[in-house]
C-alpha positions in Angstrom: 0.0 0.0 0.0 3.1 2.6 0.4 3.1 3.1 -3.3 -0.7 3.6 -3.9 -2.0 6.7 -4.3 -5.6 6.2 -5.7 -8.1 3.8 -4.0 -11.6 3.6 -5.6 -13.7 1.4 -3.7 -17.1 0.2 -4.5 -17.8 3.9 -6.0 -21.9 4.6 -7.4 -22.9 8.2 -8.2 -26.0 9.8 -9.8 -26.1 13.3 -10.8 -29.1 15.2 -9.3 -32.6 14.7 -9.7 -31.4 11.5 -11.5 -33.1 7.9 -11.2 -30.5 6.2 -12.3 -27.2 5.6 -11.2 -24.0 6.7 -13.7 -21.4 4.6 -12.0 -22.2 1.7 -10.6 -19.4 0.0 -7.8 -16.3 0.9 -9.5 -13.4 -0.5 -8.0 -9.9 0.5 -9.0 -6.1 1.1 -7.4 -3.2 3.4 -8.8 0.5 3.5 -7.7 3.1 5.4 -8.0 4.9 5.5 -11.6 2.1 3.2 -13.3 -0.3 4.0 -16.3 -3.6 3.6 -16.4 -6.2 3.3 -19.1 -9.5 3.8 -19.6 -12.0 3.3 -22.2 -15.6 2.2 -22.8 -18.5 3.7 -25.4 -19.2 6.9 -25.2 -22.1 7.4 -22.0 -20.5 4.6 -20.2 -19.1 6.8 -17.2 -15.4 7.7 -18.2 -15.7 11.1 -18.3 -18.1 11.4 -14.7 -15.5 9.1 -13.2 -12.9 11.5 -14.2 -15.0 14.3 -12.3 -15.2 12.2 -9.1 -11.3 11.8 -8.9 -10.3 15.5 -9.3 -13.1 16.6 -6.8 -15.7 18.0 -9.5 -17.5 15.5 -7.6 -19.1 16.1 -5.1 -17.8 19.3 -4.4 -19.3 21.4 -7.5 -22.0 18.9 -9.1 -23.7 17.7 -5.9 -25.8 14.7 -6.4 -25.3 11.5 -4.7 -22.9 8.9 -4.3 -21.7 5.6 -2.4 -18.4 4.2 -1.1 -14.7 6.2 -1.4 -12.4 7.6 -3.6 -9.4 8.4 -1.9 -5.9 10.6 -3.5 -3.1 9.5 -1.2 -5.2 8.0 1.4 -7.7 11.0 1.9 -11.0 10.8 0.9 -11.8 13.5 -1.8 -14.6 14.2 -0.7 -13.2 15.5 2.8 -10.8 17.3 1.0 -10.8 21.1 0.2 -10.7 21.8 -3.4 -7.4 23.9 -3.5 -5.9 20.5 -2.5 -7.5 18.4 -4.9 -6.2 20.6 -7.4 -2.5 20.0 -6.0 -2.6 16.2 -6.0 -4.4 15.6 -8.9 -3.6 17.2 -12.6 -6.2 17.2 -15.3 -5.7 17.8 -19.4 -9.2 18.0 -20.8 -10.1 16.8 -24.4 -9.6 20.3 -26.2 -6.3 22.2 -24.5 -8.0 25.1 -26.4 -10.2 25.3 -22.7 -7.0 25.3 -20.7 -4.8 27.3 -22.6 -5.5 30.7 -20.6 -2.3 33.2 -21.2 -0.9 34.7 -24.3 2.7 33.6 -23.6 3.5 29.7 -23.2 5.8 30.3 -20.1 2.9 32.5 -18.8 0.1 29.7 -19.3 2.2 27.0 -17.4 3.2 29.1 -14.8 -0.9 30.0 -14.0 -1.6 27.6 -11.4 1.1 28.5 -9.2 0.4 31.9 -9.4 -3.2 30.9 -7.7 -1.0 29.2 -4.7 0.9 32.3 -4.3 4.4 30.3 -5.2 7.6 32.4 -4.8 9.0 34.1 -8.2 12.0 31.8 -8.3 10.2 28.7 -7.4 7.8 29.2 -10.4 10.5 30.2 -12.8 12.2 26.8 -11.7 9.1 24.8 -12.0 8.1 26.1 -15.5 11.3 25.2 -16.8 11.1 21.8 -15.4 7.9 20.8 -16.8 8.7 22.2 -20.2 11.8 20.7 -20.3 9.8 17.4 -19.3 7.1 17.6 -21.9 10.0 18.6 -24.7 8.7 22.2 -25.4 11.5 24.3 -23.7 12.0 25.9 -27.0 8.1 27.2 -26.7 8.8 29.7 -24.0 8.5 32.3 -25.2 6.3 31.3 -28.1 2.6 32.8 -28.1 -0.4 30.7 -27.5 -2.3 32.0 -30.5 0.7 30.6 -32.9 0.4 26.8 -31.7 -0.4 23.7 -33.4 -3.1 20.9 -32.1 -0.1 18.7 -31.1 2.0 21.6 -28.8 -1.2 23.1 -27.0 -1.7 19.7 -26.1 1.8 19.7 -24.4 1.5 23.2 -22.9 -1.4 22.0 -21.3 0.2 19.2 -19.8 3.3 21.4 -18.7 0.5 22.6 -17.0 -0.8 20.1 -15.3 2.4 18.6 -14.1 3.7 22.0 -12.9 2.0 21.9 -9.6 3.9 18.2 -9.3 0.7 16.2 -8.7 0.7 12.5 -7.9 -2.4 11.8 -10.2 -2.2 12.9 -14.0 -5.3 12.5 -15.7 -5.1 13.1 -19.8 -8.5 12.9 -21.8 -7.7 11.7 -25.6 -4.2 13.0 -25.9 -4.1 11.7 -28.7 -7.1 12.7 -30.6 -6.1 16.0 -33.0 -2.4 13.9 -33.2 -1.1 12.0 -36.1 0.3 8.2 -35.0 3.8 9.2 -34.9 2.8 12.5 -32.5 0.2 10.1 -30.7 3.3 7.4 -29.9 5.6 10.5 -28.7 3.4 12.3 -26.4 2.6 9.1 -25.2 5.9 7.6 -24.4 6.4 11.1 -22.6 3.8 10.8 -20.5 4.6 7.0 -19.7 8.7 8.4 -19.0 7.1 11.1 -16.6 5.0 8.4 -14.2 8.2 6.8 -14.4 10.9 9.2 -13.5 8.7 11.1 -10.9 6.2 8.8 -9.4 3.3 9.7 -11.3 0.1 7.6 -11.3 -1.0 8.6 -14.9 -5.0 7.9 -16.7 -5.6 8.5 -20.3 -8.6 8.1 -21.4 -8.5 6.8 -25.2 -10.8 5.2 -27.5 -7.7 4.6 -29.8 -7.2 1.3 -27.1 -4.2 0.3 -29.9 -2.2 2.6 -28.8 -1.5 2.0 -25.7 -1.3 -1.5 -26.0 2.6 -1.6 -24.9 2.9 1.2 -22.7 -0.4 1.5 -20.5 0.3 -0.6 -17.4 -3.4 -2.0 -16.8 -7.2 -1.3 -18.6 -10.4 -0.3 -17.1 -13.1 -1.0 -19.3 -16.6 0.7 -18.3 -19.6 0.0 -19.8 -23.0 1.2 -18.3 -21.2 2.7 -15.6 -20.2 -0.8 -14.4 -16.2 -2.0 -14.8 -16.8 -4.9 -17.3 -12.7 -5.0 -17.9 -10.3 -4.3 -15.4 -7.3 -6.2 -16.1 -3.7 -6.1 -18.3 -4.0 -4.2 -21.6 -3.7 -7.1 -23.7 -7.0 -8.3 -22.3 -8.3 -5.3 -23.2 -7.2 -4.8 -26.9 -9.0 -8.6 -27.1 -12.4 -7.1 -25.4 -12.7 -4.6 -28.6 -11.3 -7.2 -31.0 -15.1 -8.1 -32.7 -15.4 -3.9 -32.7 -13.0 -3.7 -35.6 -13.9 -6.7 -37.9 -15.5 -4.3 -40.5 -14.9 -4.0 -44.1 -16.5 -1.6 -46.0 -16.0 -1.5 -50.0 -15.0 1.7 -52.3 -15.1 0.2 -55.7 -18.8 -0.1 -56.5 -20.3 1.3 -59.6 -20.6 5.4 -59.1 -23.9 6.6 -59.4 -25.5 9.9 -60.7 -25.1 12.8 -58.9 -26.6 16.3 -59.5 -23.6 18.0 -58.6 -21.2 18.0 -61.8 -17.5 18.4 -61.0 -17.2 17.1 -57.7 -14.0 19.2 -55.7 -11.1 20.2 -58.2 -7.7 22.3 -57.1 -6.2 23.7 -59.6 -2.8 24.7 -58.9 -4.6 26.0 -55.6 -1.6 27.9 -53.0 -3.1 29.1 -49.8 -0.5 32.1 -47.8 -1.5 33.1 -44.3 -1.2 36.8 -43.3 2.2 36.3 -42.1 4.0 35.0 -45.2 4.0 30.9 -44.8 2.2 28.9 -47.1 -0.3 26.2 -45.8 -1.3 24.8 -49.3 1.0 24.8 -52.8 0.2 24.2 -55.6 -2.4 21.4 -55.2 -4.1 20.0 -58.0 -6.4 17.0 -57.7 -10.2 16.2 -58.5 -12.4 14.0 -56.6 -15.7 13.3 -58.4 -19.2 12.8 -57.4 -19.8 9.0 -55.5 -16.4 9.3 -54.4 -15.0 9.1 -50.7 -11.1 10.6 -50.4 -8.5 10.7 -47.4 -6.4 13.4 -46.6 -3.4 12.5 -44.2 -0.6 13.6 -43.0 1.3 14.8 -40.3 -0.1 17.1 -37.9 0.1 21.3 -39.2 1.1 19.8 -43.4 -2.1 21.5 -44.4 -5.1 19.0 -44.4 -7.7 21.6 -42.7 -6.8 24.3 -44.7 -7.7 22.3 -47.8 -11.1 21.9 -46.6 -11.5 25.7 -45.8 -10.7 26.4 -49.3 -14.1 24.3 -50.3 -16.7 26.9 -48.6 -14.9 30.3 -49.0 -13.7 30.3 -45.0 -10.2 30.9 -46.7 -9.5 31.8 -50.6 -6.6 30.6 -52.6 -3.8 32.9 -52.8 -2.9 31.7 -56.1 -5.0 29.3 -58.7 -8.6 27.9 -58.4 -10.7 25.3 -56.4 -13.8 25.0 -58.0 -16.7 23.2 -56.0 -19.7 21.5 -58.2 -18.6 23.5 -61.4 -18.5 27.4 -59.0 -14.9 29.2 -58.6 -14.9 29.4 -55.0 -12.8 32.8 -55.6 -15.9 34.5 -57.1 -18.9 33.0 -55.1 -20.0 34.4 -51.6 -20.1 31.8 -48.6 -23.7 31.6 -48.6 -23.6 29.9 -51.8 -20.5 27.9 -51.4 -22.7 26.9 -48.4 -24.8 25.5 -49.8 -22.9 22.8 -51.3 -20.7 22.3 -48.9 -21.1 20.5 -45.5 -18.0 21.3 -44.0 -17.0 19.9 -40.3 -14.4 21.7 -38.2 -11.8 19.9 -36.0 -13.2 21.8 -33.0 -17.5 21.0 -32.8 -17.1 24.1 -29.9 -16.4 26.0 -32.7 -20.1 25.1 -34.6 -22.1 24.9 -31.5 -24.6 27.6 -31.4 -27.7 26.5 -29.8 -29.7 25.4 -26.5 -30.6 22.2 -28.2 -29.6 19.7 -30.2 -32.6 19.3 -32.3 -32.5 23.3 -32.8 -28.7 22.6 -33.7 -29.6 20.2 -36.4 -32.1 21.5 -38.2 -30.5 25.2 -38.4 -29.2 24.8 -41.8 -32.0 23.2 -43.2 -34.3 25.7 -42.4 -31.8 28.1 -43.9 -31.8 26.1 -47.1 -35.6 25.4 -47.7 -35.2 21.3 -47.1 -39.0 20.6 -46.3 -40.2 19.1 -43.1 -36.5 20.6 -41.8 -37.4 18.7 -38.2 -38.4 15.3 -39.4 -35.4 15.4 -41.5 -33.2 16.7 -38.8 -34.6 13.4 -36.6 -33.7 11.5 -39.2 -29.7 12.2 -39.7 -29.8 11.8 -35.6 -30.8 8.5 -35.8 -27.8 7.8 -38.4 -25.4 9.0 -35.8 -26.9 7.3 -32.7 -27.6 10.6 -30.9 -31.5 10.7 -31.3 -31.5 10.0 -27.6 -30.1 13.7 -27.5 -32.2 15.9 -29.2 -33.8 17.5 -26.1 -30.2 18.0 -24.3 -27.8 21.5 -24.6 -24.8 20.7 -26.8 -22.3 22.3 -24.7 -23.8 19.5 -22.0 -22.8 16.7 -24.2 -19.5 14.4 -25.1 -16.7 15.8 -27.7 -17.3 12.8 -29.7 -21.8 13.1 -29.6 -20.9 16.9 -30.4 -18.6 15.7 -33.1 -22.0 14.3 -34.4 -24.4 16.9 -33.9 -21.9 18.5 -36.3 -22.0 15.9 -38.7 -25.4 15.9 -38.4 -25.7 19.2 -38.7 -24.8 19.1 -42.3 -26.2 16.5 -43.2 -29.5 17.6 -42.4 -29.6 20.1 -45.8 -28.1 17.5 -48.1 -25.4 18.7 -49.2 -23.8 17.4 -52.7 -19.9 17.8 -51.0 -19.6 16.6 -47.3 -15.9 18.0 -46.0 -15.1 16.6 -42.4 -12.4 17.6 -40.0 -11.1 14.5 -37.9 -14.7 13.1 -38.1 -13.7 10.0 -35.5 -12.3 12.4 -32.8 -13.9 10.6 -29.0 -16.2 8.4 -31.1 -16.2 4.7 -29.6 -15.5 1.3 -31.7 -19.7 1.2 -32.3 -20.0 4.7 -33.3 -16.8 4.6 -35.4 -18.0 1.7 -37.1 -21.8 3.2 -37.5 -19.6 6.3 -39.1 -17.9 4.3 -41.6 -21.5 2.5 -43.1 -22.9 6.0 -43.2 -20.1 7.4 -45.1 -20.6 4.3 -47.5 -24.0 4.8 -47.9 -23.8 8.4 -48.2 -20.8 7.9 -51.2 -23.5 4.8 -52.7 -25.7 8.1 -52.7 -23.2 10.3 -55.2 -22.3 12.6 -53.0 -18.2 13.4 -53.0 -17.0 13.3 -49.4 -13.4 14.6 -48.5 -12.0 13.7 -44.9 -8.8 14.6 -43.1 -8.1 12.6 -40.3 -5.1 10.8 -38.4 -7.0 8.4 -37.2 -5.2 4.9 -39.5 -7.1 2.4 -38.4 -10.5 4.3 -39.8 -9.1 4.6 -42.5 -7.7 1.1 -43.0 -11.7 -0.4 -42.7 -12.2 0.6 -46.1 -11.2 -1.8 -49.3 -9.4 0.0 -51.4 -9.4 3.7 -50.1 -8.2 6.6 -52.3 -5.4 8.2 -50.3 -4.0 11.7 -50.4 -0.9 12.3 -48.6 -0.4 16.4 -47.6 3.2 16.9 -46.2 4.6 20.1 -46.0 1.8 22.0 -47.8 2.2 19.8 -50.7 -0.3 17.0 -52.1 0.5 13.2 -53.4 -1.8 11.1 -54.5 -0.9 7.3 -53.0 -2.5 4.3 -52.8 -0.1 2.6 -50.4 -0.3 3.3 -46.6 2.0 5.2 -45.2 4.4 4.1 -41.6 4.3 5.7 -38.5 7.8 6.9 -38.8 6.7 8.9 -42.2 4.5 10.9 -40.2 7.3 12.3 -38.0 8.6 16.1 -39.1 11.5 16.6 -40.9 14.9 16.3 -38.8 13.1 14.5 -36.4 14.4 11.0 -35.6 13.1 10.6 -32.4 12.5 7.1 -31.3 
């Protein structure tokens, strides 16, 4: 017991005014310098677990609960929240929500501002945990001028700062490409090593942390069905992934004429640096294409050139036959279904139903609320309609989003790391949709890191986007050819 430092035992909580109960007699131990994961569908628990261990619960949601959860050997619920804070770290899905300072050495350095910390304690500290998450040359860098992948670390420079013995990351690894997934993670597991850490990630990408996780906890309706070495675990979601879904079926007609077509297309941000050059490829109507690539090479700022958001610098994309570079958004709207990384970033209204059907009442699609009941039920969140998106999951928002867009029919459907917190079963129900929705004609474009999506379809058609450049490919590329230039890192 001198190494533990998280005792869960026989655990049930139910939010308030709730019947039933969310967690149902969860029972798990953590020690010092292990890893920990956790994963389960989406609804099962994870995420109101995660609230009981870093104090949410009870001391800000209320509601009622059974048995103990105790952070070295104090119950959590006995213990003030400014101490909660200090023993246990937290990295939320999107860093965007933690990332509160302009300046990276600024942002780390928050919490122990809070505590009142002396000047050259903090300045010590900051320095420590970026030189532990690999970002020391960030210092100085502004928030505003990250990628995905380094907000990610910043946040957990801040988490670590206040030297907590609980780290808990939710999907590290979601806006990463596999080789930036496999590094953050082998940082993570080196840091629960070298300083005692008990570290939880919570990932639906269970593949991933197949070698370096420690043990699995599995939840599913609140109750542990899993709890066990990792290798037991990848077997639990084994039947998840048998799914094959075929690409070379007869196209059909379409009403939309040219599909997506760059055409020599370059795209220069404000300050000089080119995110896109010189891409020319054509996907056609009834016709599903990947973008991948490593993380910041360009794939989201191809998809913002489909619906005006950005405007080549230099040639054409032209969008069912219209010159994106003479049309106004509304129109380019209209065509285009386009799906951001970030669902906070779409999310507008106090339901999802309202959410949904938005666009198609915008457009003139008749009935617009049986229709927008409809594209719910394709994405298994019609049990959500009457709930406030900012209330929900990042993977059911990624839905509503997807959803969203669907619900006016667009000819061209452009998502944006469309897989991002879905389970195995949603995953899966994404991948028949986008089949039925390309046996339908219409020409779907989707960036994504996430390999083994992609690898469930027979005979994909792969675009490779490194550097701001585009090349076709119809092989699979390795981890290792993910990893930025100069970078050798094993």
């Amino acid at each position: 017991m001198i190494d533990s430092v998280l005792n869960v035992k026989d655990f049930w909580y139910r939010y308030p005014d709730a019947e039933e109960w969310i967690l149902n007699s969860v029972n798990l131990e953590g020690n010092k310098g292990e890893m920990l994961l956790i994963a389960g569908p989406s609804g099962c628990g994870k995420s109101t677990l995660m609230k009981a261990i870093v104090g949410l619960i009870p001391h800000v949601y209320g509601g009622e609960w059974k048995g103990s959860i105790a952070v070295g050997g104090r119950a959590v619920a006995e213990m003030p929240m400014d101490e909660v804070v200090r023993s246990v770290g937290y990295v939320s899905q999107n860093p965007d929500n933690q990332i509160v300072s302009t300046v990276v050495r600024e942002d780390v350095a928050f919490s122990m501002q809070n505590f009142g910390f002396e000047f050259e304690e903090m300045v010590r500290r900051v320095d420590w945990a970026l030189s532990a998450m690999k970002i020391s040359d960030l210092k100085w860098r502004p928030t505003l001028e990250l990628s995905d992948g380094q907000k990610q670390r910043v946040a957990l420079a801040g988490a670590i700062v206040l030297r907590p013995k609980i780290l808990i990351v939710d999907e590290p690894t979601g806006f990463l490409d596999p080789w930036a997934a496999r590094k953050i993670l082998r940082i993570i597991r080196e840091l629960s090593v070298q300083f005692g850490v008990f570290s939880i990630i919570v990932e639906h990408r269970v593949e991933l942390l197949g070698k370096i996780a420690d043990r699995a906890l599995i939840l599913e309706n609140g109750r542990a069905s899993y709890y066990g070495n990792v290798d037991g675990a990848l077997s639990h979601f084994q039947t998840s992934q048998e799914l094959d879904v075929r690409l070379d079926r007869l196209m059909p007609e379409s009403s939309c004429e040219a599909g997506v077509r760059f055409d020599h297309a370059y795209y220069r941000h404000p300050n000089g640096n080119y995110a896109v050059k010189d891409a020319s490829f054509e996907i056609m109507p009834g016709e599903l294409t990947f973008l991948v690539g490593p993380n910041g090479s360009g794939k989201s700022t191809l998809l913002r050139l489909l619906n005006g958001v950005y405007r080549p610098s230099d040639g054409r994309v032209l969008v069912c036959g219209v010159d994106t570079r003479k049309a106004r958004v509304t129109e380019l709207s209209r065509n285009v279904g386009l799906v951001m990384q970030n669902p906070d970033h779409q999310l507008f209204t106090e339901k999802v139903i309202y959410e949904i059907e938005t666009g198609a009442k915008n457009f003139g699609v008749e009935n617009p609320k049986l229709r927008a009941i409809a594209v719910a039920k394709a994405l298994n969140i019609e049990h959500l309609l009457d709930r406030s998106p900012i209330t929900l999951s990042w993977g059911e928002k990624k839905r509503v989003c997807i959803a969203s867009s669907l619900a006016w029919d667009p000819p061209v459907l452009a998502l944006d790391e469309p897989t991002v917190g879905q389970d195995p079963m949603n995953k899966a129900g994404m991948a028949r949709l986008l089949s039925f929705l390309v046996d339908s004609g219409k020409t779907i474009i989707v960036a994504t890191h996430d390999t083994e999506f992609v690898k469930r379809f027979i005979h994909p058609r792969i675009i490779h986007v490194v550097a701001a450049r585009v090349e076709e490919t119809r092989e699979f590329i390795n981890d290792a050819d993910w990893a930025p230039a100069g970078d050798d890192e094993e």
